[in-house]
C-alpha positions as CSV (number, residue, x, y, z in Angstrom):
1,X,161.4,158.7,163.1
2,X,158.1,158.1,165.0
3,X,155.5,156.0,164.8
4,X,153.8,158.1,162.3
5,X,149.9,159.3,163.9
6,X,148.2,157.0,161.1
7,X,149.9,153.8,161.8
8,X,148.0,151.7,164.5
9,X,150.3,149.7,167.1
10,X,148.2,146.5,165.9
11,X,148.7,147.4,162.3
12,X,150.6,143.5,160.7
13,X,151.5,143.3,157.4
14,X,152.5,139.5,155.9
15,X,152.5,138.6,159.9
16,X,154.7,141.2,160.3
17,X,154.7,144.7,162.6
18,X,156.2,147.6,161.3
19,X,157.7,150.5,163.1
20,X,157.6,153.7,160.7
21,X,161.4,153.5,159.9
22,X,160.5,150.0,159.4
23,X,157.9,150.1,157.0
24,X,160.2,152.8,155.0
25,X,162.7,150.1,154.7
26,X,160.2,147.7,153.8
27,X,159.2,150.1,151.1
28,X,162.5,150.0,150.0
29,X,163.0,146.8,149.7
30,X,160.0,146.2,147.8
31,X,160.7,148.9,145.0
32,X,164.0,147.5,144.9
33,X,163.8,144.0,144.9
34,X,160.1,143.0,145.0
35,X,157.9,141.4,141.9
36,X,155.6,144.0,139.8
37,X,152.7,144.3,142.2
38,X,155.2,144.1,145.3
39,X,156.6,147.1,143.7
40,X,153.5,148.7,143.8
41,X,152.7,148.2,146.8
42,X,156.5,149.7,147.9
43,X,155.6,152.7,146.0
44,X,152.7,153.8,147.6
45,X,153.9,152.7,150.9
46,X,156.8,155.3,150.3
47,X,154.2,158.0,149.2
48,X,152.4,157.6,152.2
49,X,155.2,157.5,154.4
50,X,156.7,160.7,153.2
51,X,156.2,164.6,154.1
52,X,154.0,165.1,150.9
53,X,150.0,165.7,152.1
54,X,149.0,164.0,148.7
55,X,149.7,161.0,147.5
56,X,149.5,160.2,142.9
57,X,146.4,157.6,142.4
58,X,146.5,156.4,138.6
59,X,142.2,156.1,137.3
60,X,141.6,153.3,135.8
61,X,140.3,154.9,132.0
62,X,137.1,152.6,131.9
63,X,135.1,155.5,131.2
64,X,138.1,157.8,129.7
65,X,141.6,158.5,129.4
66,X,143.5,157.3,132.4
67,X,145.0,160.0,133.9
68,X,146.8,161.0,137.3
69,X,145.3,162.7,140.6
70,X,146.7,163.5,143.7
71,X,144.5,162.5,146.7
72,X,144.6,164.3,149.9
73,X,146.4,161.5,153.0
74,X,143.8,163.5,155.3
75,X,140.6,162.3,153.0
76,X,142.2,158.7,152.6
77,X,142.2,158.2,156.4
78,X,138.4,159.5,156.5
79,X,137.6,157.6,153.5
80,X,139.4,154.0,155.5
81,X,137.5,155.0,158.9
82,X,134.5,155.4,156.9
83,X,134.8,152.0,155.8
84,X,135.9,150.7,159.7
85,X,132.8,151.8,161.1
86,X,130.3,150.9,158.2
87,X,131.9,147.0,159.4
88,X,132.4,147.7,162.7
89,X,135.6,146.2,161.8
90,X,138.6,146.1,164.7
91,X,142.1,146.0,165.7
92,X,143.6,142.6,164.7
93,X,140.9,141.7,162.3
94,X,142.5,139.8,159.4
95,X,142.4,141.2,156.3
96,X,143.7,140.2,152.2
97,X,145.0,142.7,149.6
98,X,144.3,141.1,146.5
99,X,144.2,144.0,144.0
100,X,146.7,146.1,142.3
101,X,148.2,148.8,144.9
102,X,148.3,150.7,141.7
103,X,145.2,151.8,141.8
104,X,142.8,153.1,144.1
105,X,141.5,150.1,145.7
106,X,144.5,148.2,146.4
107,X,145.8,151.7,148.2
108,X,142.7,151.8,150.2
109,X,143.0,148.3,151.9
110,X,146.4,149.2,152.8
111,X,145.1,152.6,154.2
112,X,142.3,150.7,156.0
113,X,144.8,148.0,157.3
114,X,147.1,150.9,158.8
115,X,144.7,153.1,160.2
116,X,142.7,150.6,161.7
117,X,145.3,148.0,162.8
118,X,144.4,145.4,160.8
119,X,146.4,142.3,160.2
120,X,146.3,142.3,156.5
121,X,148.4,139.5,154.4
122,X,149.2,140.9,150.6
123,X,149.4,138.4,147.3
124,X,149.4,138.6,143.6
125,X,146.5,140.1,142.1
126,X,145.5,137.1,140.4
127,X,141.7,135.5,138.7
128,X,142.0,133.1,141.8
129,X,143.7,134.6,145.1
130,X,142.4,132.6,147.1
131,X,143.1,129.3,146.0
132,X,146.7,128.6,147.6
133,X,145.7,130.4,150.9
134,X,144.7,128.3,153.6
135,X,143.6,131.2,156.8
136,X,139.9,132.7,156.7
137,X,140.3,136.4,156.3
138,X,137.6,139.1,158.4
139,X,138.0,141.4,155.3
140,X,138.8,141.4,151.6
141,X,138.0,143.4,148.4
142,X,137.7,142.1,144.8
143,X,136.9,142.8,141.5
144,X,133.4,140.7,139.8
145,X,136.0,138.3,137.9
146,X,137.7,137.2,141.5
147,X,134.9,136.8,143.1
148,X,133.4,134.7,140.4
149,X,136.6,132.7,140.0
150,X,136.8,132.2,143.3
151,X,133.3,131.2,144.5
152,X,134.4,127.7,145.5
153,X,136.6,129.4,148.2
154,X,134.5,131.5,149.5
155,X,134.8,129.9,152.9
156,X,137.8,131.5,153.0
157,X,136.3,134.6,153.5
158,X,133.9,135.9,156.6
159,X,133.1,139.5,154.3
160,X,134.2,140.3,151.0
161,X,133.4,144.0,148.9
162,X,133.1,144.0,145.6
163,X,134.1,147.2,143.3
164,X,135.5,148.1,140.1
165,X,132.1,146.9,138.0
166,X,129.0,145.5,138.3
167,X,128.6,142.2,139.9
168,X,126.1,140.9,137.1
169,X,123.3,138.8,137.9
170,X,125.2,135.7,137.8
171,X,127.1,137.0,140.9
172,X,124.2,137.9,142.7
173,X,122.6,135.0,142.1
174,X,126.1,132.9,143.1
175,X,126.3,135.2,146.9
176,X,123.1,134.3,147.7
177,X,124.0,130.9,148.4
178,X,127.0,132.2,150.5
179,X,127.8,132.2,153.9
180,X,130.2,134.9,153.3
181,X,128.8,138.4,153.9
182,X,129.1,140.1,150.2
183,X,128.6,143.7,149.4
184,X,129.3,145.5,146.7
185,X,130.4,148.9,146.5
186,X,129.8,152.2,144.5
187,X,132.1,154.4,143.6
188,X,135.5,155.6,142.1
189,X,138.9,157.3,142.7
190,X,137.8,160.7,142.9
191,X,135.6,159.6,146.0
192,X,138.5,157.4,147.2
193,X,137.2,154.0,146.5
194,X,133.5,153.6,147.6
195,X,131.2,155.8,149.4
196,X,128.4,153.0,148.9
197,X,128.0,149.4,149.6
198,X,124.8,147.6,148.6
199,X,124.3,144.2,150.8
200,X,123.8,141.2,148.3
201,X,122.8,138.2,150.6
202,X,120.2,138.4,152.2
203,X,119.7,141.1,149.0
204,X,119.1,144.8,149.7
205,X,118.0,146.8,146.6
206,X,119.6,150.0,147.1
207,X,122.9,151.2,147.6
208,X,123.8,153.2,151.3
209,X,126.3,156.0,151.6
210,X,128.6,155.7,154.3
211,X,128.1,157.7,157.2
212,X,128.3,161.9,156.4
213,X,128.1,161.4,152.6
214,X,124.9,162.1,150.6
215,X,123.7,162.2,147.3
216,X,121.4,164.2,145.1
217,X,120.5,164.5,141.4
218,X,122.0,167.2,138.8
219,X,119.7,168.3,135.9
220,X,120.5,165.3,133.5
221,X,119.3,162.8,136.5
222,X,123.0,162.2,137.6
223,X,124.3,161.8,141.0
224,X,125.8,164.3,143.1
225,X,127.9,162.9,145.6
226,X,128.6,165.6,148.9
227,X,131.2,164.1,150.7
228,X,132.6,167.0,153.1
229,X,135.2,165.1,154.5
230,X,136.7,163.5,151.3
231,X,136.1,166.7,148.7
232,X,135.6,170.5,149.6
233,X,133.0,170.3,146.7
234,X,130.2,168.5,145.5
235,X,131.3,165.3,143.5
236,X,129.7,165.6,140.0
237,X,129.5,162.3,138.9
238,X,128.4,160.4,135.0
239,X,125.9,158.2,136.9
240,X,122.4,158.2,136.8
241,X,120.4,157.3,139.6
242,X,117.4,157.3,141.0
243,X,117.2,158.6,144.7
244,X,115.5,156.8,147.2
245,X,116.4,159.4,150.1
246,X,119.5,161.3,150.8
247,X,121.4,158.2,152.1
248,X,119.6,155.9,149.4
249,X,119.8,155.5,145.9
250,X,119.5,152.7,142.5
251,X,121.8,153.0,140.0
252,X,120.6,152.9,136.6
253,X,123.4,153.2,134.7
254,X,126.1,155.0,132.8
255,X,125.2,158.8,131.3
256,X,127.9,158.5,128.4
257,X,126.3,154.7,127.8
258,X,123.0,156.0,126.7
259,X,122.1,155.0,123.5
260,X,120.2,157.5,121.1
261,X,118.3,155.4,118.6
262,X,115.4,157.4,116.2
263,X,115.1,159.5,119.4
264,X,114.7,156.9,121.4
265,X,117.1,156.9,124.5
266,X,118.4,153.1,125.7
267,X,119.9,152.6,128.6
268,X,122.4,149.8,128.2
269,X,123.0,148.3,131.5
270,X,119.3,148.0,131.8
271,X,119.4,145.7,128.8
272,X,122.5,144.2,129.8
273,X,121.2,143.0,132.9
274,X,118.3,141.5,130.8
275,X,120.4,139.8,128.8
276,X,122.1,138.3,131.5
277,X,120.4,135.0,131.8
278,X,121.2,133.7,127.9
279,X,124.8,135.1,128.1
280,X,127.4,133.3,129.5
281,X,130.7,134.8,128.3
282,X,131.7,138.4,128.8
283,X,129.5,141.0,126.5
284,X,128.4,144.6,126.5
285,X,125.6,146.7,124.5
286,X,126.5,150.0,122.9
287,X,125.8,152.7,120.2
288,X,127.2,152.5,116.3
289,X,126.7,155.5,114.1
290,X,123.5,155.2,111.8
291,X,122.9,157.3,108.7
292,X,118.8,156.8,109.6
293,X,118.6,156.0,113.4
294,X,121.6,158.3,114.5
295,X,122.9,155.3,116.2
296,X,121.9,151.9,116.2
297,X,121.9,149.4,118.9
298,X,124.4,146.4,119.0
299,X,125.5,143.7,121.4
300,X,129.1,143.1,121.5
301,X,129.8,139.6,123.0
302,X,133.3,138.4,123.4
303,X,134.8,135.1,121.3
304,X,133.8,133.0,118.6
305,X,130.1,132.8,118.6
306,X,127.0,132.0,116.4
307,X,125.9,135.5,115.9
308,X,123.1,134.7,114.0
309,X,121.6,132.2,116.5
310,X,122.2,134.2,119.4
311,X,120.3,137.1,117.6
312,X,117.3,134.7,117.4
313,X,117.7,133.9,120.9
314,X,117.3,137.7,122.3
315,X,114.1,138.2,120.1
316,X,111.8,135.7,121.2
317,X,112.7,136.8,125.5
318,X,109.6,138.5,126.7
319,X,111.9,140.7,128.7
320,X,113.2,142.8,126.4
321,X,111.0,145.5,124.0
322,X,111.0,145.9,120.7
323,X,113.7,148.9,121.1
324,X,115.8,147.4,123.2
325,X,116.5,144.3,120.6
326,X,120.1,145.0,118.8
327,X,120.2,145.4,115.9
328,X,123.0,142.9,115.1
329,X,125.2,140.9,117.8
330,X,129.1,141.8,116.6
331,X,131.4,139.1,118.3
332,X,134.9,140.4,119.3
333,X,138.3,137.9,119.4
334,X,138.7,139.9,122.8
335,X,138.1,142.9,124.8
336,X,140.6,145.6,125.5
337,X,140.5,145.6,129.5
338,X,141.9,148.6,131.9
339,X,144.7,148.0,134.3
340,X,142.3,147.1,136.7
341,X,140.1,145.0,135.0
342,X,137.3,146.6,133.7
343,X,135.6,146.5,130.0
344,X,137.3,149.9,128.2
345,X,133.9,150.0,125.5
346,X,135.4,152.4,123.7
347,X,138.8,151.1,122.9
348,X,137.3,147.7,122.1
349,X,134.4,149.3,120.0
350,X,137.6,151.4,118.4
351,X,139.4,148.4,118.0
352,X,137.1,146.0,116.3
353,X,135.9,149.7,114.1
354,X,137.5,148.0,110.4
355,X,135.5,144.5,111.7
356,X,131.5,146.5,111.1
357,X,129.8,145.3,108.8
């Protein structure tokens, strides 16, 4: 076999460079032998490396069912160069896959690391990746609770991306005082990762679409991503925005989120992000059926809390109007989280249904 088109000569993986007969072997051995996210990684590295155009990319179900879609190899490699030029990054640049090869992001750093001939190291998806690696890594992606774990070894890191949720204010706040270039990203597997990044520190307020990709709105204020080279049609997303030009946009938050209370519509991110600053344990804010209201507004805030004196707390901030105060705080023994890491609302809210009051 040749060295397959995609594969860069300076492609390392684990200090290690691969032939493509070598890689397939690697694959192998990793399906075969390898721990659970070594697997992984073995199993997309064999989907890649074999005759099909497509390879199966698992969503994550944060917003749904999880479910299965093939991805086009062709729109991977534009989505990774994409990326590459957006950093300007280079052959040999270090890199660290610390995210499940499962799902989309994980397969995109190893995509990126190929294509681009990156030197990329892989470990266990872990809270804390960093904290048994001693080299300084050009490039690295995480999910919010990684980089927030891991914010004491930052200085391990010359440029991390941050995807798969929100950063929160709390990790805006924490990158500021970072030497590390942070960024985090917008976007999800039907775009093939991110198709924008927003720079934290110094802060930039909007997000940027990578280079050929814009957006627009669709009648209920959502965005419409047109990404010719990674979808044949426009990309119709559940996220409203507000566009700042066809390259720029602020995300307001999630269209299946909004709240309908006595007619009035809530956006809950927006009052999440309010809400920030007297919250320090994982929470979100969503709808409950209401025989008056039609739904009612409630904070859901994970562990064993005062309810009642948190309740107090969020009525006297200034921040928040009278609308957007819940109408009772619920606290859950612990969220239901997707493979990936992210919140699942709805099976948590399903979950904790016989605990309403």
């Amino acid at each position: 076999m040749e060295q397959p088109p995609n594969l860069h000569p300076s492609f390392r993986l684990n200090g290690y460079g691969y032939t493509g007969d070598q890689l397939k072997e690697l694959a192998y051995e990793l399906v075969k032998e390898g721990a659970g996210y070594e697997r992984e990684i073995g199993d997309f590295l064999t989907d890649w490396l074999s005759a099909s155009p497509a390879v199966p990319v698992y969503t994550s179900g944060s917003t749904g069912k999880p479910g299965l879609h093939l991805i086009g190899k062709r729109q991977m490699i534009q989505s990774a160069l994409a990326t590459i030029g957006f950093f300007g990054l280079k052959p040999g640049n270090s890199a660290l896959l610390c995210l499940p090869a499962k799902y989309i992001g994980g397969k995109m750093m190893l995509v990126r690391a190929m294509v681009g001939g990156l030197s990329l190291d892989y470990v266990k998806p872990t809270a804390t990746p960093l904290k048994k690696r001693e080299k300084t890594y050009d490039f690295c992606a995480m999910v919010p609770k990684q980089f927030l774990e891991s914010l004491g070894h930052m200085n391990k890191l010359r440029r991390v991306i941050i995807g798969g949720g929100p950063l929160g204010q709390k990790g805006v706040e924490a990158a500021r005082h970072l030497e590390t270039e942070v960024f985090e990203t917008f976007g999800m597997t039907e775009t093939i990762s991110h198709f924008a990044l927003r720079r934290i520190n110094p802060p930039e307020p909007y997000f940027r679409t990578l280079a050929g990709i814009t957006v627009g709105l669709d009648p209920r204020g959502c965005l419409t991503v047109y990404a010719p080279g990674l979808a044949a049609s426009p990309i119709r997303t559940n996220d409203m925005a507000s566009i700042i030009s066809e390259s720029e946009f602020e995300w307001l938050g999630r269209y299946d989120h909004i709240v309908n209370s006595g007619g009035i519509k809530l956006n809950p991110e927006r009052i999440e992000q309010k809400l920030q600053e007297i919250i320090d344990s994982p929470f979100f804010v969503a709808g409950l059926p209401d025989d008056i209201l039609g739904e009612q507004l409630v904070l859901v805030v994970e562990g064993d809390r005062d309810t009642a004196a948190l309740l107090g707390r969020i009525r006297d901030l200034k921040v928040l109007t009278p609308y957007e105060i819940p109408k009772k705080v619920i606290a859950a023994r612990e969220f239901i989280t997707t493979g990936s890491g992210k919140v699942n609302r709805r099976a948590t809210l399903l979950k904790m249904g016989d605990a309403f009051p």
